[in-house]
C-alpha positions as CSV (number, residue, x, y, z in Angstrom):
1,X,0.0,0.0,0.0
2,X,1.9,3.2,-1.3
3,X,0.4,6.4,-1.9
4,X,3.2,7.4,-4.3
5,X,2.9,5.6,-8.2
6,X,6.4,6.0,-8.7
7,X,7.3,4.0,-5.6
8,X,4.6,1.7,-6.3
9,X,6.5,1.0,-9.6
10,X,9.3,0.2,-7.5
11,X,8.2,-2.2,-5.9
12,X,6.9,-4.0,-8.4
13,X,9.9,-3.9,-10.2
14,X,11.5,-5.4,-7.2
15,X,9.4,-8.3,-6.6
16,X,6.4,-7.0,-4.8
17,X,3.2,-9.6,-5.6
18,X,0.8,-6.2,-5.8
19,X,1.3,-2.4,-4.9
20,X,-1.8,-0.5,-4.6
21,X,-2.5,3.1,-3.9
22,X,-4.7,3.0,-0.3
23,X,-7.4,4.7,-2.3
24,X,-7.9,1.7,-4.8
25,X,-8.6,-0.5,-1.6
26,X,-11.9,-0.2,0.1
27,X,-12.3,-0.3,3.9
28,X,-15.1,-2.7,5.4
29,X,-17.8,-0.7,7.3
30,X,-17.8,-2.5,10.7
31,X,-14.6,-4.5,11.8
32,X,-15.9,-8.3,11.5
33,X,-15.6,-7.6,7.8
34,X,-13.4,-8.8,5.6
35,X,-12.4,-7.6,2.3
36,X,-12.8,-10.2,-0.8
37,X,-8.8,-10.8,-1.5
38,X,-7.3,-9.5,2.1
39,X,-3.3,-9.5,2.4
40,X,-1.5,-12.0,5.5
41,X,1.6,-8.9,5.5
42,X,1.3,-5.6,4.9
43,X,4.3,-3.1,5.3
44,X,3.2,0.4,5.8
45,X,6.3,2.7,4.4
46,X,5.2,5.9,3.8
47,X,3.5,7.2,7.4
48,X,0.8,8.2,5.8
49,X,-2.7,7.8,7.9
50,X,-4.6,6.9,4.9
51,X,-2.0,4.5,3.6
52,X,-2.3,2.7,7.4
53,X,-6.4,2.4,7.8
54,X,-6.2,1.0,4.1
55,X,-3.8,-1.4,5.4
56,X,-5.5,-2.7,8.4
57,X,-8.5,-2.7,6.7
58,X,-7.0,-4.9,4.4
59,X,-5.6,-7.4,6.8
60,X,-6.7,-11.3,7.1
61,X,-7.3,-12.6,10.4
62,X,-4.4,-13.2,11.7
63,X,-2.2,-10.9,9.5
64,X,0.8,-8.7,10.5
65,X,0.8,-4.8,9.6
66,X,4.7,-4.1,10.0
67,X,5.1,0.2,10.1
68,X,7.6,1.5,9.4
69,X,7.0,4.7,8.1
70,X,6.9,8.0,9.5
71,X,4.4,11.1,9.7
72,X,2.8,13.8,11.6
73,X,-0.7,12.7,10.4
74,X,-1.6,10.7,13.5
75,X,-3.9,7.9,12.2
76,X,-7.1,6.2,13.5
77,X,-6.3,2.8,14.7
78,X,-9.5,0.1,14.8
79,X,-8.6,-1.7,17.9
80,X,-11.7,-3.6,17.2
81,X,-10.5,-4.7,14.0
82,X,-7.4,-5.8,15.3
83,X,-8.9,-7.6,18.3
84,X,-12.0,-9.7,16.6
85,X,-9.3,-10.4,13.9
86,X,-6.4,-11.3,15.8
87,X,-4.2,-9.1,14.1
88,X,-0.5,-8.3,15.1
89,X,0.7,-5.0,14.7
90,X,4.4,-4.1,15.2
91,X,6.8,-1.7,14.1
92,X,10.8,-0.7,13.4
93,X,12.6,2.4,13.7
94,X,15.4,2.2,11.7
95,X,16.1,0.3,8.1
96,X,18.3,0.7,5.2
97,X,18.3,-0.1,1.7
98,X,19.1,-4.0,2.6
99,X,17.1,-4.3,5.4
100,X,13.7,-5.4,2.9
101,X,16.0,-7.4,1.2
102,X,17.0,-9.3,4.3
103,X,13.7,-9.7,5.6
104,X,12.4,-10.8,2.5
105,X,15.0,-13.7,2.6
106,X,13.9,-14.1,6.5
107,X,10.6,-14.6,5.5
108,X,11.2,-17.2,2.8
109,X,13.1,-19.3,5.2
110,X,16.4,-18.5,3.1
């Protein structure tokens, strides 16, 4: 979820299965919802509020939203959401340009 196209082209370019702007994904109205094709992982890069309540909205149960961007737009957190969907939320500080890469191999067990 990236509210910048040309970053969204990055990642594609990179290996990313989808990169969507958080106004091409809809939010359920009420928390038990779930969206047709929901995401397991969602990174959250840019600290942008919108770009976050797309994201959680966009969650399975039992999904991870990783942030790791930055911003003074405080966002609105459904704790509901993340509690009736058993949702982890965590976050990092500090990355670099290999850090993705890293975690990438992390997460494919290499």
């Amino acid at each position: 979820c990236e509210p910048f196209a040309r970053r969204r082209e990055l990642a594609l370019r990179v290996g990313a299965a989808s990169a969507l702007s958080p106004h091409e994904l809809s939010i359920p109205d009420i928390p038990i919802q779930q969206v047709e094709q929901p995401f397991d992982l969602v990174f959250e890069c840019s600290g942008k509020a919108a770009a976050l309540e797309a994201a959680l909205g966009n969650l399975a149960k039992g999904g991870t939203l990783v942030l790791l961007g930055t911003g003074l737009d405080r966002p609105s957190l459904d704790a509901m959401r993340v509690i009736t969907s058993e949702i982890t939320v965590t976050g990092a500080l500090n990355y670099d340009e290999n850090g993705f890469r890293e975690a990438m191999q992390l997460l494919a067990g290499k």
